[in-house]
C-alpha positions in Angstrom: -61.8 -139.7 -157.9 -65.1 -141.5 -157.9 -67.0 -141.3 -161.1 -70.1 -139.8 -159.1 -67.9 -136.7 -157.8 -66.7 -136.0 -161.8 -70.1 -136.3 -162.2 -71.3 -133.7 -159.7 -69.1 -131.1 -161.5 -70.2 -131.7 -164.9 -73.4 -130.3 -166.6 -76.4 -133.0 -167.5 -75.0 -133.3 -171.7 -71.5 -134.3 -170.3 -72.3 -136.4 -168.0 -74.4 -138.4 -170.6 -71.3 -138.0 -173.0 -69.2 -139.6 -170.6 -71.3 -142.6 -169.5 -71.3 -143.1 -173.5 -67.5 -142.9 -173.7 -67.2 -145.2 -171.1 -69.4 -147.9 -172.2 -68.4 -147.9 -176.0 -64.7 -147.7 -174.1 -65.4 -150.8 -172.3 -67.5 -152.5 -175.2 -64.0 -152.1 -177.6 -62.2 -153.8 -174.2 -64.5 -156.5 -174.4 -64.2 -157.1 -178.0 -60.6 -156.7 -178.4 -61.4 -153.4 -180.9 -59.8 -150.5 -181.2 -60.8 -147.8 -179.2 -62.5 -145.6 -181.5 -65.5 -144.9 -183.0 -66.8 -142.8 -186.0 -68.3 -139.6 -185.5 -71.0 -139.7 -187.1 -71.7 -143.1 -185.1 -71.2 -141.6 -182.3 -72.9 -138.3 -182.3 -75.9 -140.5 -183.4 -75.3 -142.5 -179.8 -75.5 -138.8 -178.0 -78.5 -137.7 -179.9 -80.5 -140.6 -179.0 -79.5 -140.2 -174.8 -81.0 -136.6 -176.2 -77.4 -134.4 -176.1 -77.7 -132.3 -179.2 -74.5 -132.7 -181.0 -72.6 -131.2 -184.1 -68.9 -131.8 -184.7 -68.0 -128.0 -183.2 -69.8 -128.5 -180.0 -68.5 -132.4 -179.6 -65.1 -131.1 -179.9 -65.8 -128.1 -177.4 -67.4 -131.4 -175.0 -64.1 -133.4 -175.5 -62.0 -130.7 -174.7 -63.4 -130.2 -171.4 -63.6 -132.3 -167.9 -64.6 -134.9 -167.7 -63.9 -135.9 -171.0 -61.2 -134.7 -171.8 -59.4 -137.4 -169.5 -61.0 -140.4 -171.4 -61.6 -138.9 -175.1 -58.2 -137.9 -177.3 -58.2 -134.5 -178.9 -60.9 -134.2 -180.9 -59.8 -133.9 -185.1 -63.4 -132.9 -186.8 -61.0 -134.2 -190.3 -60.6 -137.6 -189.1 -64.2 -139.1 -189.0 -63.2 -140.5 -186.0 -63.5 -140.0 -182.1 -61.1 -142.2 -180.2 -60.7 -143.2 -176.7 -57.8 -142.5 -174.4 -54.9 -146.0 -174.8 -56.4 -146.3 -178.2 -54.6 -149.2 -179.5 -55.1 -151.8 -182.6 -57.0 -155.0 -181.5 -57.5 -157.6 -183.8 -60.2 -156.3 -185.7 
């Protein structure tokens, strides 16, 4: 599946949400990172594509398609929001 046709499906705040995943997903690749990053961090990325955010409604986000195939379960507890083959990298 094309990401334009996951795209077509989703509402406007998703599809934002998973541009962002994918390119802070692709920056960790490039960087050797691991694949996550905190949530405050990141909710601060969505607010400023203009996606109002809060840990309850990121989780409902991440839950559903699209994300849901490139974002793990959501944990609010863990600070964190990690990427799908989040792995150490040697930083």
């Amino acid at each position: 599946m094309r990401f334009s046709e996951i795209c077509e499906s989703a509402d406007p705040s998703a599809q934002k949400l998973l541009a962002l995943s994918q390119f802070l997903a692709g920056r960790a690749d490039d960087e050797n990172a691991r694949k996550e990053i905190s949530t405050d961090a990141f909710m601060q990325a969505a607010r400023s594509l203009g996606i109002e955010v809060n840990p309850q409604n990121l989780g409902e986000y991440i839950a559903q398609d699209p994300l849901k195939d490139i974002l793990e379960p959501f944990d609010p507890n863990s600070g964190v929001v990690r990427f799908r083959g989040n792995t150490e990298g040697d930083t």
